[in-house]
N, C-alpha and C positions, 0 to 999 in steps of 0.2 A: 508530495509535490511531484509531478509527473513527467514538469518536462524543463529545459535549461537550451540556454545562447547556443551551446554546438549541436542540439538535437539536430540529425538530417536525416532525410529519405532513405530506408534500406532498400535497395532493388531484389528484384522480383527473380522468382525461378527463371534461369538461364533458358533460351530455347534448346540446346542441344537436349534439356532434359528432360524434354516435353513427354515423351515415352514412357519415362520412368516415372513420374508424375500420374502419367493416364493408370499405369498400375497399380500405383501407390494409392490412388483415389478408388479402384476399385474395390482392392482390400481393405480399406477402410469404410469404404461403403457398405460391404459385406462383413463388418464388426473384425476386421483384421485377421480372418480364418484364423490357423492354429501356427502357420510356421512364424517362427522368431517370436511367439507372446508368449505372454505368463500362462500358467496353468490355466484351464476352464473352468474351478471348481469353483474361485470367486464369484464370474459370471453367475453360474449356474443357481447360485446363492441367491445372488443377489435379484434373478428374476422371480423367483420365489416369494422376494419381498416387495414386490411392488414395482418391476420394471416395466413397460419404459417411465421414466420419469420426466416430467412435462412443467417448464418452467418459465414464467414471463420474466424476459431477464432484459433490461433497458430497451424497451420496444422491440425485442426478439422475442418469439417463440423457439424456445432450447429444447431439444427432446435427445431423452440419453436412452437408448434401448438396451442397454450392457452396461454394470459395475467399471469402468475404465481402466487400461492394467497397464496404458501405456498413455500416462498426460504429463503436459508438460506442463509449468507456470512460468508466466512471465513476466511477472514484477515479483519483487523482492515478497511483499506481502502476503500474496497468493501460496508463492512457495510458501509459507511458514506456518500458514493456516494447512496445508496438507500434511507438513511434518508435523504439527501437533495431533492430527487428527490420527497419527500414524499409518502414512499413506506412502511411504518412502519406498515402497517396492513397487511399487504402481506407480513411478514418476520415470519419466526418463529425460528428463529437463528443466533448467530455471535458467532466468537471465534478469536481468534490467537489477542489478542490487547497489545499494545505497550504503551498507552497512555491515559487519558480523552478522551471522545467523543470531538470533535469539538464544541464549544460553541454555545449553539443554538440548539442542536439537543437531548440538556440532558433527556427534557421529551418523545418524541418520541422514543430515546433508552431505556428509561425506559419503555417499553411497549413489548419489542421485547428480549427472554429469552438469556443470553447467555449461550453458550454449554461449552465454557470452556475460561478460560484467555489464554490460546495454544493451542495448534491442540486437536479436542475432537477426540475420536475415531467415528472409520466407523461406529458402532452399534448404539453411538450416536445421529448421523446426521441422520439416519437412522429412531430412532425413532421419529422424528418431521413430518418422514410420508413428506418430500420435494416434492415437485416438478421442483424445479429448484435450482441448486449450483453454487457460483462464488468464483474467489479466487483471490488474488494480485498477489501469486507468483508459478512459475511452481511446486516450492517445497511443498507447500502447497496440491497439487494436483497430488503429486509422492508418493514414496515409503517408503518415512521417514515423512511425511505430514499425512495427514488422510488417504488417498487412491488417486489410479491413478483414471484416468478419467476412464476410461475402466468401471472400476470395478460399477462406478455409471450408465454409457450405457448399462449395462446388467439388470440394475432394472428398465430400461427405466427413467431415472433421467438425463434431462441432466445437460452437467455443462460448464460454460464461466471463462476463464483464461484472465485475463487483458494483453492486447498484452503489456502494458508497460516492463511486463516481458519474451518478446519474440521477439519482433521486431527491429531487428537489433540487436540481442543478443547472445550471444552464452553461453549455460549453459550445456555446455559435462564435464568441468570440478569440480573440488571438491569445490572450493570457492563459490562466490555470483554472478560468471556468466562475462562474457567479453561484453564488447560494439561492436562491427562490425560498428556502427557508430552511433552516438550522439542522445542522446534521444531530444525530445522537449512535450513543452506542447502539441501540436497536436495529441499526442498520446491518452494523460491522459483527452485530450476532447474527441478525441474517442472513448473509453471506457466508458464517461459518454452519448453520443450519443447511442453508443449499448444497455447500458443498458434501458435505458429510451423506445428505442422501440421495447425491449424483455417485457416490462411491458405497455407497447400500451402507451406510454404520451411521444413522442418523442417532444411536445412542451415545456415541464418542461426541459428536455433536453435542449433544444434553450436557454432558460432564463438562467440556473444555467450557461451555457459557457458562456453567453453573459457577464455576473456578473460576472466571473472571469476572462475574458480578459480583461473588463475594470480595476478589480485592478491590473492585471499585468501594463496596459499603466501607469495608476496614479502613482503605485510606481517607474518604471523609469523615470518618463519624470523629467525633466528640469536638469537631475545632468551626470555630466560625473566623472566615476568611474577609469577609466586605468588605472590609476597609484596603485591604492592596489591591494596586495594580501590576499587569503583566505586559508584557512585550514579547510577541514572538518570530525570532531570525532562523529562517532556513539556511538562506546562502547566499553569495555575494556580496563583496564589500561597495562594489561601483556603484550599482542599482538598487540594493537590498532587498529582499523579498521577505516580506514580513506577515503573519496571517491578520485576515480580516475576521470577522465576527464568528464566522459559521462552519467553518470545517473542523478537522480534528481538535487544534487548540482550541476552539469554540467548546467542545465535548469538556478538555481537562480547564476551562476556565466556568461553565454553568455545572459542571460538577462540584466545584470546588465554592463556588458562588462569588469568585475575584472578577477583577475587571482589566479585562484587555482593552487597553489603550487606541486600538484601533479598532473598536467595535462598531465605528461607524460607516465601514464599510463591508459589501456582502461579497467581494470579491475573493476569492481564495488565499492565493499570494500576490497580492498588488504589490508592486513599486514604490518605494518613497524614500524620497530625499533625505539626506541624513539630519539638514534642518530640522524638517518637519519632525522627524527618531528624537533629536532631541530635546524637542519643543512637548512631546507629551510627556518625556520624561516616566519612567515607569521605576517604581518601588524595586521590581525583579525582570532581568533577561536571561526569557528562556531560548538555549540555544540549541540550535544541533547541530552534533558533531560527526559529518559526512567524512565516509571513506575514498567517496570517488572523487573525481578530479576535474569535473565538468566547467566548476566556475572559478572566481577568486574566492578563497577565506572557505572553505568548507569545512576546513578542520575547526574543532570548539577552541586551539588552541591561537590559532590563525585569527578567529571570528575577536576572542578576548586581545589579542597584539592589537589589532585596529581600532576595537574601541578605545582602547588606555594610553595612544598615542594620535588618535584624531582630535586634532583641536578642536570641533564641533561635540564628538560625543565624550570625552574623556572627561566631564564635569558632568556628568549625568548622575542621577540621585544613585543608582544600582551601580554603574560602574566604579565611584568613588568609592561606595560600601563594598564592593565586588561582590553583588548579589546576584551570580551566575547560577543557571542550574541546567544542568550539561547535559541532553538529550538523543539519543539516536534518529536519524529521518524519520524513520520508524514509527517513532511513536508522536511524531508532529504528522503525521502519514493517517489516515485514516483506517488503521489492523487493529488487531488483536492486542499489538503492543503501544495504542494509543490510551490503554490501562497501563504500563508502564510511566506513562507520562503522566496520568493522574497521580499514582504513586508519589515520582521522582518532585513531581512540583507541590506536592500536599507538604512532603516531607521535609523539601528547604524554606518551605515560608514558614513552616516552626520553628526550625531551628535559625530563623535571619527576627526571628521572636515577633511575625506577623501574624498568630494567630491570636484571636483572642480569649 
């Protein structure tokens, strides 16, 4: 989910720094010459293998003519797919995070500054002196985000938007965006494929998918699920944002072959009443358990208080049973750890004795 009630405008490089900008734009135009980067040999590597490299990336044309030794990410997700890919010395920024790093990746995030826990501003980003930008969500990379894409193309910085957030998606409206048709993992592999040979290791690439199609197979095999349903709560106790058919929970519920309860909308995280929450009643709520502070009820422990003491949902089939299954943003997020969510929710509909 990409964006929330206090998201606002980050302003723009200051004019006193306009000078420093026009410099910064040309070194970076010029692939960042040698003062303050990584060694060249990556580079030099990496043109070897097939640089520049040329990407239709959500109605952009992306061209990376250099292995990148100085990118930043800027949603949580992005970051993670870099750390996996082991790209940690080649990063020199993350911001916008929901959650913990991914287990496993604690020390090489520790290595890699973050800009800000939300959107840092443009001037920011800016001074880590980048040479290449990625984002999870178009928002991130719009007008209420850090900056459009544009604005980084004029300082010769380019930047990669994860098509998960544009492929087959339609985001003209005010919400978190409509589905046009059903996300899958193949997407969220392709994105990890892009990235991996925007930074010339397209075989680290191979391995991390290979690894995460195998735990998709292992968590479904041997169990048939049809008969449950699901419910999925990001955040909010006011409003609730709950997923609709087709984005990532869409992924861990047609993997799984259950049924979310609001699959009858194509909307991402739509709005709904808590009536409505408890009028479809679901077998299981999957929740996630947010670190940050954006909305009400983010935490999973906060999300379960509200339910077990609202008099509308506190007689809900899952809540009476207390069939919670406690999720990171993460992996209701459309990443890599949106296999984590298949996992976690394969595993409590066994043991809540819903499989068959």
């Amino acid at each position: 989910m990409s964006r929330d009630a206090e998201d606002s405008s980050v302003p723009l490089a200051h004019p006193v720094r306009s000078a420093v900008l026009l410099v910064a734009g040309a070194l970076l135009a010029a692939g960042c010459g040698s003062g303050g980067a990584a060694p060249a040999e990556p580079a030099a590597k990496g043109a070897a293998a097939g640089y520049p490299v040329r990407l239709d990336n959500c109605g952009q044309r992306v061209e990376i003519d250099r292995a990148p030794r100085r990118a930043v990410a800027l949603d949580q997700g992005s970051a993670e797919i870099m750390l996996s890919l082991g790209l940690a010395d080649r990063m020199v920024g993350t911001a916008t995070w929901t959650d913990p790093v991914l287990k496993g990746l604690e020390k090489a995030n520790a290595t890699v500054p973050r800009l800000a826990d939300r959107y840092p501003s443009f001037e920011k980003v800016l001074d880590t002196e980048p040479d290449f930008v990625s984002a999870s969500f178009l928002y991130t990379l719009g007008k209420g985000g850090v900056a459009p894409r544009e604005q980084f193309a004029k300082l010769g910085v380019p930047t990669y938007l994860s098509p998960t957030d544009c492929v087959g998606k339609d985001n003209s409206g005010d919400g978190d965006g409509v589905r046009t048709r059903p996300l899958t993992m193949d997407t969220v592999y392709g994105e990890i494929h892009d990235l991996a040979r925007v930074f010339g290791v397209p075989e680290r690439g191979e391995k991390l998918v290979g690894e995460l199609r195998a735990r998709v197979e292992k968590a479904r095999a041997g169990a048939d699920f049809g008969d449950a349903s699901v419910m999925y709560w990001f955040s909010d106790s006011q409003g609730p944002y709950m997923a609709g058919c087709c984005g990532a929970p869409g992924i861990v519920s047609g993997t799984l072959g259950v049924r979310n309860v609001f699959d009858d909308t194509k909307e991402e995280w739509p709005q709904i009443n808590w009536e409505t929450v408890a009028d479809r009643d679901p077998d299981v709520l999957v929740i996630a358990d947010l670190t940050r502070k954006a909305q009400s009820a983010e935490s999973a422990a906060k999300k379960i208080e509200f339910l077990e003491s609202h008099p509308v949902t506190r007689n809900m089939t899952a809540v009476k049973n207390k069939r919670y299954v406690i999720l990171s943003g993460q992996a209701m997020n459309p990443t890599l750890r949106t296999v984590e969510g298949i996992e976690k929710v394969a595993a409590a509909l066994r043991t809540y004795g819903l499989a068959k």
